[in-house]
Each structure stands twice: as C-alpha cells, then as structure tokens.
C-alpha positions, -999 to 999 in steps of 0.1 A, spaced: 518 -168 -588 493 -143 -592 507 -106 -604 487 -67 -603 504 -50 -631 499 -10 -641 480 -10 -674 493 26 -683 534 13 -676 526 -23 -680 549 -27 -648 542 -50 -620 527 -37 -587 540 -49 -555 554 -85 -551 538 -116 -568 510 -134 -549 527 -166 -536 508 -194 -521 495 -219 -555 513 -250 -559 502 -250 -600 500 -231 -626 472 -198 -623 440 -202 -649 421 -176 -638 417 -146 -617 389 -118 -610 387 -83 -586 361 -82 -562 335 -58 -576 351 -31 -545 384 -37 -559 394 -50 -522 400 -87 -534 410 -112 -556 402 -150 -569 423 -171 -583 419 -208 -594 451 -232 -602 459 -265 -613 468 -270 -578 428 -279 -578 424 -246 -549 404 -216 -554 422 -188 -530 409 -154 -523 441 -123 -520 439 -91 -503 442 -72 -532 466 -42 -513 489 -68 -493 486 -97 -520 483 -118 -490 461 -150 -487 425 -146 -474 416 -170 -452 425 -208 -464 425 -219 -498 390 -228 -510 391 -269 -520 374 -294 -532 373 -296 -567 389 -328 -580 409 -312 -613 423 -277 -624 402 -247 -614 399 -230 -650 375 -206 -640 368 -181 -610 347 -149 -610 325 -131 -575 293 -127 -575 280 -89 -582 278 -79 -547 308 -96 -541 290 -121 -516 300 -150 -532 325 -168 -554 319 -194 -584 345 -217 -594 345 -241 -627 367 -270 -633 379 -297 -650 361 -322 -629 333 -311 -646 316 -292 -618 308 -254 -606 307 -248 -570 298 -219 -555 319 -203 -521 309 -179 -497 335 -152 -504 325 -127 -472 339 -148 -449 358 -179 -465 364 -197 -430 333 -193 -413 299 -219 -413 278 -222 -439 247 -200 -439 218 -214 -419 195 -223 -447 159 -217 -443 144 -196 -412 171 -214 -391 190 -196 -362 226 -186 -374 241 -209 -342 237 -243 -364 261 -266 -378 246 -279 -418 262 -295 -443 231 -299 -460 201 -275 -474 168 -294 -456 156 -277 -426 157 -307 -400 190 -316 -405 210 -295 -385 229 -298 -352 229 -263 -325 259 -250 -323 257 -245 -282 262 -286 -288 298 -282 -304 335 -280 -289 342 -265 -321 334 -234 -344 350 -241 -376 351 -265 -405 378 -281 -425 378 -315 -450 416 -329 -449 431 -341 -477 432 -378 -459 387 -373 -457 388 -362 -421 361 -337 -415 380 -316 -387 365 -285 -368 391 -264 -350 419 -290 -344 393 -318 -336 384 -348 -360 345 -350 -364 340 -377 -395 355 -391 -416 344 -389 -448 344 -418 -479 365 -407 -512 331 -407 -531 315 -383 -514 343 -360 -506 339 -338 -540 304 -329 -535 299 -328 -497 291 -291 -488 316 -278 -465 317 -243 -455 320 -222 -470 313 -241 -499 272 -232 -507 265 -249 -540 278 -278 -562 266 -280 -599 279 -319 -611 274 -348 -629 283 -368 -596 253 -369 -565 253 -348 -540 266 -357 -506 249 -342 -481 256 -350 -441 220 -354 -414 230 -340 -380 198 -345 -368 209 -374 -342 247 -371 -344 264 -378 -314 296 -362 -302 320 -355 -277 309 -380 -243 269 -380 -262 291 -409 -285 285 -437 -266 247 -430 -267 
C-alpha cells in the first residue's frame, strides 16, 4: 500500500492506498500536489488522487519486472518509470486512459501506436475510443479485441498512454496505414 503521513506528528493521513498486488518501491507527488505515482513489484505503475487515495484511471503496465522507480515530469504532463527489465518508459500522466498524442502535425482524431507520420488510422474509422493490452496479448479498445499481439513485442509496443520506451530490446511499433477492421476485414 501506498501511505500520506504528517511529517510534523509522523501520523498517517487518511486510509492506506489499496490497489498493488506487490510490494511499493517508489512513489512521487505531482508537482500541484493533486497526485501521486507509485511503482510495485506487481510490475504496475498507478497514479492516486492524492485527497481520496483513490486509483486514477487503470494501472499503467507494461514493464516486464519490478517498477523501482517513478517520478512526473515538471509540469506534471508526464510520468517516467524505471525497472528491472532494464527499461524507462515514459506515460502520459494528464489523462492515463486516453490515446496517445497524435505525433507530428497530425489531427488529434487518430489512432498511432507508432511515431512516423503515415502510420496512423482516423479515428471516425473506429467502433472504439480507448486502448488496453491484456495480459493474454490481446490489444482491446473499449470491450472489443483489435490484435493480438506476439509475447516479444508486447514490452515495447507503445500503447497509450505509454509515449516513450528507453530498452535494450527493439521497439515494436504497429502501421495502421491499411488496417482493416470491423466488416473492412474481409478486404
């Protein structure tokens, strides 16, 4: 559990943050004070309300070992985790749930799991409007299965809100340039 105490009484504040599976190695305020990181051994990196102690959104995964380090951005916009899998990965902390920025001069109604500029897919396209890897490696968005997606690539695919992976593994990047979806599958 994660735990606010009173640094003048040295009491706790509030109830304990419930919801990691393993044991806490780090934690870290927002720079307003409104939130808190955590990373366990559970491999998650989970954002708290930092009033209510409740959960934020779902827990941040992907890492592959214990999360031994988490700490936001300055501004707060962002989130960087280190592990024991030997990688930093860095989270979009505004609004853990949502897509991943657009990148480049794209429109914000595009699906990317990847950073070059023609491989994108319009959201207007979509049944969906969020993103989710399972455990199992099925790439789901709201309820629906998408992909699946091979054990090798699952720890450095970048799923929103995941933004940045820094590893000694290759980057796994998805082209949705020509996907086909929904009835467009049997093209």
């Amino acid at each position: 559990s994660v735990r606010v105490w009173d640094i003048e009484s040295g009491t706790p504040v509030g109830k304990p943050f419930e919801g990691h599976t393993y044991s806490v190695w780090s934690v870290a305020f927002s720079p307003d004070g409104r939130r808190i990181v955590s990373g366990s051994d559970d491999q998650s990196v989970r954002i708290w309300d930092a009033e209510s102690g409740k959960p934020v959104g779902k827990p941040l995964e992907g890492h592959t070992d214990s999360v031994t380090s988490v700490v936001f951005s300055p501004d707060g916009s962002r989130i960087v985790s280190g592990s024991s899998d030997k990688s930093v990965r860095v989270w979009d902390a505004q609004s853990p749930v949502a897509k991943q920025p657009p990148p480049l001069s794209l429109s914000p109604s595009v699906l990317t799991f990847c950073s070059h500029p023609d491989h994108y897919l319009p959201y207007h396209q979509l049944p969906f409007s969020t993103f989710f890897l399972t455990t199992e490696g099925w790439l789901c968005g709201s309820n629906s299965l998408l992909l699946w997606i091979p054990l090798e690539y699952r720890q450095t695919l970048l799923v929103p809100p995941l933004q940045l992976v820094i590893s000694n593994a290759e980057l796994a990047t998805l082209n949705f340039q020509n996907f086909a979806h929904g009835f467009g599958w049997v093209k």
